[in-house]
N, C-alpha and C positions, 0 to 999 in steps of 0.2 A: 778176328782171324788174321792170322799174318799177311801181310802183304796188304790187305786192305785200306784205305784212307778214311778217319777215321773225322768225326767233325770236331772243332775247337771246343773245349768245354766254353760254355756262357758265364761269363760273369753278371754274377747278379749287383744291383747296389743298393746300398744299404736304406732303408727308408726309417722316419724320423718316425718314432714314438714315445710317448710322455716326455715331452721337451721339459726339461728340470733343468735349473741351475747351473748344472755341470757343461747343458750341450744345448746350444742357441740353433734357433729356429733357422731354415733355411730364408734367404734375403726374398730371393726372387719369390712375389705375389700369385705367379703362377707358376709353380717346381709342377711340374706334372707328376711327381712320386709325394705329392699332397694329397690327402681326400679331396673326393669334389664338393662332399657339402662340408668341410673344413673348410674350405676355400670362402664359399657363399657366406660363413656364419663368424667369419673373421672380417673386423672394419676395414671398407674400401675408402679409397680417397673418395672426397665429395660426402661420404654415404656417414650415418650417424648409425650405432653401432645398436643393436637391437636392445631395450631393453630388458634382460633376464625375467624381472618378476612380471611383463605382458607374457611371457612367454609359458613360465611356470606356473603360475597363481592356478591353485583346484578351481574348478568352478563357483560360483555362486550360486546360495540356496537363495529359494524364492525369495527368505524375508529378507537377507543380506541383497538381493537385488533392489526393492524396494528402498531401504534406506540409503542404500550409495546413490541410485540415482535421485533419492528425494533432495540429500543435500550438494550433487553434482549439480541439479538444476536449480538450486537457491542463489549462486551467485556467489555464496560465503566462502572467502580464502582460506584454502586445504594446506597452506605451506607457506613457508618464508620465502621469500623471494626479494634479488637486489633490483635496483633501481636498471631499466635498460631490460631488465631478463624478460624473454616471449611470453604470454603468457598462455599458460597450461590450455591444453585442448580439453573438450567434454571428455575425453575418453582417457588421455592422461591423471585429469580431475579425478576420475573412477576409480581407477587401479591404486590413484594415494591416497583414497579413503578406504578401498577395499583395504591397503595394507595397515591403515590405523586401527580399521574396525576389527581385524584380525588379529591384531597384538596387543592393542589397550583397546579394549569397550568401552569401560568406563571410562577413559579420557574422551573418548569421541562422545560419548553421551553427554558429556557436561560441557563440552564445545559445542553439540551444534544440535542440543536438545530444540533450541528453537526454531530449527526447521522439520521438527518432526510431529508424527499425530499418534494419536492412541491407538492404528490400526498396525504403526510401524514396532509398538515395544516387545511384541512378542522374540523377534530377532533380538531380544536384551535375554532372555529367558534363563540362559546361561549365567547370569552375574544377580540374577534380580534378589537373592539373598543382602547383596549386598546393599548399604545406607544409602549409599551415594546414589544407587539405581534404584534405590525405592525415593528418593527425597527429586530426582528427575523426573521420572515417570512419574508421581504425581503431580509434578509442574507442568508436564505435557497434556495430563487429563483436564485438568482443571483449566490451563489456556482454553485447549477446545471446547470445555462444555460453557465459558463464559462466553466466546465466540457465537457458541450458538441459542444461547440468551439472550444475548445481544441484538444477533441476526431478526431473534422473533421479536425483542421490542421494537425495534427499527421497522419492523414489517407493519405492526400492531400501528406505530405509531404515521407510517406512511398507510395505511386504511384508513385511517382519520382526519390526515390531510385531503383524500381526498373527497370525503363523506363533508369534510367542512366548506372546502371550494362550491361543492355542489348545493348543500341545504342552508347555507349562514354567511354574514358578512364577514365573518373574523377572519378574512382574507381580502376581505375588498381592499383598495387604496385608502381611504380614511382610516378603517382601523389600527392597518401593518401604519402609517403615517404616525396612529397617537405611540405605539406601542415602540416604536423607534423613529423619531423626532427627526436627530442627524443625520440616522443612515438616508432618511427620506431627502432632506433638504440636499444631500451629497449630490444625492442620484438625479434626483427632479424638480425638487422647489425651489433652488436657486436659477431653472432654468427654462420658469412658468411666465408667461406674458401675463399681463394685470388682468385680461379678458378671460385666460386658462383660471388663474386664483379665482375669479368671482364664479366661474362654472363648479369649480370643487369645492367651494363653498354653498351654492345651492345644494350641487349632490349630497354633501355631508349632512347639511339640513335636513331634505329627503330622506335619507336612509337613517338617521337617529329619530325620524317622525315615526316612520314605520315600526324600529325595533322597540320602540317606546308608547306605542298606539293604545288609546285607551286607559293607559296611568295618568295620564293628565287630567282625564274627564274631559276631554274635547273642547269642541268650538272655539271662540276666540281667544281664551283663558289659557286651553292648552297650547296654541301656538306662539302665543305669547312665552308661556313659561318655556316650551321647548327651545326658543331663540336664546332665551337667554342663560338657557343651561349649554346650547351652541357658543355662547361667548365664554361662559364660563372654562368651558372644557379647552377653547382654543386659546386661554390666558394660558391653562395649565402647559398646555404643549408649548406657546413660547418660550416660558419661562424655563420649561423646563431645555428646549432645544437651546436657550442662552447658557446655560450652566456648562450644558455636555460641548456646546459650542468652545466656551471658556477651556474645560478641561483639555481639550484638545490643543490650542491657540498656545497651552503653557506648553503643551510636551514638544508643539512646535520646536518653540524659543529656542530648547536645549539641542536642536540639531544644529548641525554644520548651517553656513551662512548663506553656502555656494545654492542651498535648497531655497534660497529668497527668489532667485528669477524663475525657477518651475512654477513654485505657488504664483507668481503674478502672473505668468502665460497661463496658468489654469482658470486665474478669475477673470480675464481677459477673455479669454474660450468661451465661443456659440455654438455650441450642439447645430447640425440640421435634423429637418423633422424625423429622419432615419435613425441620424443618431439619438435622438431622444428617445425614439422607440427601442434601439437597445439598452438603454442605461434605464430604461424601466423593467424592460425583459430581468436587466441584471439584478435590477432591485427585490424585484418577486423571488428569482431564487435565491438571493438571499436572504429575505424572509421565509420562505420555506423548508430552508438549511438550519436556520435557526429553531424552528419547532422540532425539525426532527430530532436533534445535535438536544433537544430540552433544556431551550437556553431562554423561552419564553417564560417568567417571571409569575408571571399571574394566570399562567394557565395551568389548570389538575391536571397532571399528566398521569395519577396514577387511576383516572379515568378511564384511560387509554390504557396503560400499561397492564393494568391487573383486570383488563375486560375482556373475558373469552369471547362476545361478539367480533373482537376485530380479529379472532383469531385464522376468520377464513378468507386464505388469501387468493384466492379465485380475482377478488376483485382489485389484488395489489398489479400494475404491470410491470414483468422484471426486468425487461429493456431500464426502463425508468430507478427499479430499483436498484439495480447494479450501476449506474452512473452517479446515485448519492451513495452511494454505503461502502464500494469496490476499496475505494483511497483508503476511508477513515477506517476501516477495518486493520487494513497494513499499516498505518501509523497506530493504532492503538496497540496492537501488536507489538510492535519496535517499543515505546509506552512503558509495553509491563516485561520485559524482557530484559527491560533496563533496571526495572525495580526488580528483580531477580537475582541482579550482577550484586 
């Protein structure tokens, strides 16, 4: 209406949309005619700039869970990396295998088949047509069901160890002594007083009297003969502990020279009665190690191995069995994995 005062029109100003080529982004970090989560979703100083594919990735299905984080928590390197560079978090670890396992399956499958089990190939399902995923996946069945053949000899064969400690010598100190000569003398008989030898030699007497009771026909005849089947058998072990002595003495020779003053402080070396008592501890297991491992020579193992009696493990303890079997398990593993490559 005339005469009236009328207000300024507003000038508006122009705000930035699809920044292209032709027209550069405004400088200032904080233009107020920015979005505000423009703002948040653009790298700040200090700040590292979000990863895209944490952001986008669809979720993962059950089995895709299962295998990224089987071999997220294997340890096994998901990527090239330079010398100095941080390395990968669990969770970054995650997302670069979820993105491998999503675009090549089968390159992932044949990278890092040997962190997986036969519960994880169903997530393969998609490719299993293919050579490559059927020649994996039964590398993957057959690791584990050897695993767990293994697991029950081992079991089979520790119920035997200790059915044997408890009813028979084949554990005492004389025996493990004939059956490995050096390992003995390593551990202990070089560090027997003359008083200790002549007591392990009555016991030895003793207990080949006993295991042998009755074949001789007794009385004076058989103690006679047992003595000197006692000498006979401790030639054998001499001679045979000089042999493996010798073999040992050559492979010496071929080491370095600087290894001459350890071996003299070693022969030089007195145990106290403590330490004797561990280096027998250590002797035992590993004699023990040795039957399970089926490295005992002249023992049937397929006594043990193929006898459903040991099959009830009630009486194995698995504190006990997880301390021999945990290791050689994951080296034998590493083992055929290799024989694979």
């Amino acid at each position: 209406m005339w005469g009236e005062i009328e207000d300024p029109p507003v000038k508006t100003l122009p705000t930035w949309r699809g920044r292209d080529s032709k027209r550069n982004p405004p400088e200032d970090p904080e233009d107020p005619e920015e979005p505000a989560r423009q703002r948040c979703d653009r790298p700040q100083p200090g700040r590292t700039a979000p990863r895209p594919e944490l952001q986008d990735s669809p979720p993962e299905s059950s089995g895709e869970h299962a295998v990224i984080w089987a071999v997220a928590a294997s340890g096994s390197p998901v990527k090239s990396q330079q010398v100095g560079d941080e390395e990968l978090t669990l969770e970054e670890r995650r997302h670069e295998l979820l993105q491998q396992f999503r675009s090549k399956p089968l390159v992932f499958l044949e990278r890092y088949h040997a962190c997986l089990k036969p519960e994880h190939l169903p997530a393969f399902a998609h490719v299993s047509s293919d050579p490559r995923a059927q020649h994996y996946s039964t590398v993957v069945q057959t690791r584990a069901a050897s695993r767990t053949n293994r697991t029950r000899v081992r079991n089979q064969r520790y119920a035997a160890l200790r059915a044997l400690q408890k009813e028979g010598q084949y554990f005492s100190e004389e025996q493990m002594r004939k059956r490995e000569p050096l390992l003995y003398e390593q551990y202990i008989g070089q560090y027997l007083t003359d008083e200790e030898i002549l007591v392990r030699s009555q016991e030895a007497f003793m207990e080949d009297a006993q295991t042998n009771q009755g074949t001789s026909g007794g009385g004076a005849t058989g103690g006679l003969a047992q003595l000197l089947l006692n000498s006979y058998e401790e030639r054998l072990i001499q001679d045979r502990l000089q042999e493996e002595q010798e073999r040992e003495d050559d492979a010496q020779e071929e080491e370095e020279d600087e290894d001459d003053d350890i071996r003299v402080q070693q022969k030089d070396w007195q145990p106290t009665q403590e330490e004797k008592a561990l280096l027998r501890e250590e002797f035992i297991s590993q004699m023990h190690q040795r039957f399970l491992d089926g490295k005992d020579v002249d023992f049937n193992y397929s006594e043990v191995d193929e006898n459903p009696d040991y099959d009830n493990l009630d009486i194995v303890n698995r504190d006990a069995e997880d301390k021999y079997f945990d290791e050689d398990d994951d080296e034998e593993d590493e083992e055929e994995e290799n024989m694979t490559q």
